[in-house]
VOTOR-84908 format. One record per residue (C-alpha): residue number from 1; x, y, z negated. Coordinates in steps of 0.1 Angstrom, whole numbers. Layout:
! VOTOR-84908
k:NUM&X:X&Y:Y&Z:Z
...
END
This chain:
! VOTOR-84908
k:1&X:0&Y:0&Z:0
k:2&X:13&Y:35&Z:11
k:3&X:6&Y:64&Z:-19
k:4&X:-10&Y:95&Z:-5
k:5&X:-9&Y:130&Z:-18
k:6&X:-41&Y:147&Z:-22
k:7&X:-47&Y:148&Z:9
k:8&X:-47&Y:114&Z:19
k:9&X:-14&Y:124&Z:39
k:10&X:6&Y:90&Z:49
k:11&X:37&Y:111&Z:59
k:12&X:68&Y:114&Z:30
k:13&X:71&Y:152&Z:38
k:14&X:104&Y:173&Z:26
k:15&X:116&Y:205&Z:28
k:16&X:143&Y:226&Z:12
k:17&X:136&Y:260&Z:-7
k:18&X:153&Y:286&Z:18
k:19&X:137&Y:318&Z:1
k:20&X:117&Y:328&Z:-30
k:21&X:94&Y:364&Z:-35
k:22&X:87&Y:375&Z:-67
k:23&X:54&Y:393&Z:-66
k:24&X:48&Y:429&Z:-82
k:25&X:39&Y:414&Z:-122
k:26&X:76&Y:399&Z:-118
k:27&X:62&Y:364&Z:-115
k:28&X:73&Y:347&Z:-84
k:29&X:47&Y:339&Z:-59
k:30&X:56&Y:330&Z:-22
k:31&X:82&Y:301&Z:-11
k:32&X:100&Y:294&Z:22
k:33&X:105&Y:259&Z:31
k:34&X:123&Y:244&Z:58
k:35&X:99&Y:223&Z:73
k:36&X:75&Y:232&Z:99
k:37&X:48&Y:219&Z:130
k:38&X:77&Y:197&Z:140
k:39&X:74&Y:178&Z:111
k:40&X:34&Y:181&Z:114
k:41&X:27&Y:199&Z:80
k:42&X:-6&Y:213&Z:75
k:43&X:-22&Y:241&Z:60
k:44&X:-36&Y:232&Z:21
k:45&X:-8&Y:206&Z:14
k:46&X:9&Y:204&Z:-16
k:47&X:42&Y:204&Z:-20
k:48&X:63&Y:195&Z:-56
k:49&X:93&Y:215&Z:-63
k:50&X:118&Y:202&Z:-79
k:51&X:156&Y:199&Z:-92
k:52&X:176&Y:166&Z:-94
k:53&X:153&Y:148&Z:-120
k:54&X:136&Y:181&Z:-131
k:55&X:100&Y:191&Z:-123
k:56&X:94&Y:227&Z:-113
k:57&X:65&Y:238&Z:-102
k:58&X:36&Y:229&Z:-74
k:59&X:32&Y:252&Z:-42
k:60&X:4&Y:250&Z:-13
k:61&X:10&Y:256&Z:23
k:62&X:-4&Y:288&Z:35
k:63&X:10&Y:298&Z:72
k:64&X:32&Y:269&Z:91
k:65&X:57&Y:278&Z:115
k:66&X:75&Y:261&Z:141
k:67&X:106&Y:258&Z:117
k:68&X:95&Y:274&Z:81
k:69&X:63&Y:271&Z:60
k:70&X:52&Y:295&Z:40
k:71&X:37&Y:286&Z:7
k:72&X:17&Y:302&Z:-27
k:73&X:27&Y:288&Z:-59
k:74&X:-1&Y:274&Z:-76
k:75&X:5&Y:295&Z:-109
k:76&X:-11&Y:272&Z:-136
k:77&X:18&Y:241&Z:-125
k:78&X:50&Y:253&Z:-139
k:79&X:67&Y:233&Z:-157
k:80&X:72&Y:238&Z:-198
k:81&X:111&Y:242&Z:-195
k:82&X:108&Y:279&Z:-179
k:83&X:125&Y:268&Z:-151
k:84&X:125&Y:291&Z:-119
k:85&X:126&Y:279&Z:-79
k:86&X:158&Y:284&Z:-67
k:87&X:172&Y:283&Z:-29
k:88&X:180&Y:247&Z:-20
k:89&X:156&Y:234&Z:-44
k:90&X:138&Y:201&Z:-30
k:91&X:104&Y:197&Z:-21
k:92&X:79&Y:170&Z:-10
k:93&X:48&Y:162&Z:-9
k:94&X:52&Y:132&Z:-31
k:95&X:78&Y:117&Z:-56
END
């Protein structure tokens, strides 16, 4: 049996964090990844961010580009350590 995100998605989809805006209230709010319509992401998936072993937070796609897509953070996932995203952070749509 294949697992599926919450989308029913039987792809493994990863990415790397190539950028990270903080929005006015200092929190931060939009990530780049580098992965894109080549890789056939869609709009509304769900993407976990994460570092080596540690969880960080969960973003959704919002605008997918050829190369790049373009996601919100979903502000009520962060983890409890305070961690931040970071450029080169990983991220997939399952673990």
């Amino acid at each position: 049996n294949e697992l599926a995100d919450q989308h029913n998605s039987t792809k493994f989809l990863q990415g790397v964090v190539a950028a990270v805006r903080e929005g006015a209230d200092g929190k931060q709010d939009i990530v780049m990844l580098t992965i894109g319509k080549g890789e056939k992401v869609q709009e509304g998936v769900e993407f976990i961010i994460y570092r080596g072993s540690d969880y960080v937070v969960k973003v959704r796609a919002d605008r997918v580009m050829n190369d790049m897509v373009s996601c919100r953070v979903i502000q009520d996932s962060w983890n409890t350590k305070g961690l931040k995203i970071q450029q080169n952070d990983l991220a997939s749509n399952r673990l």
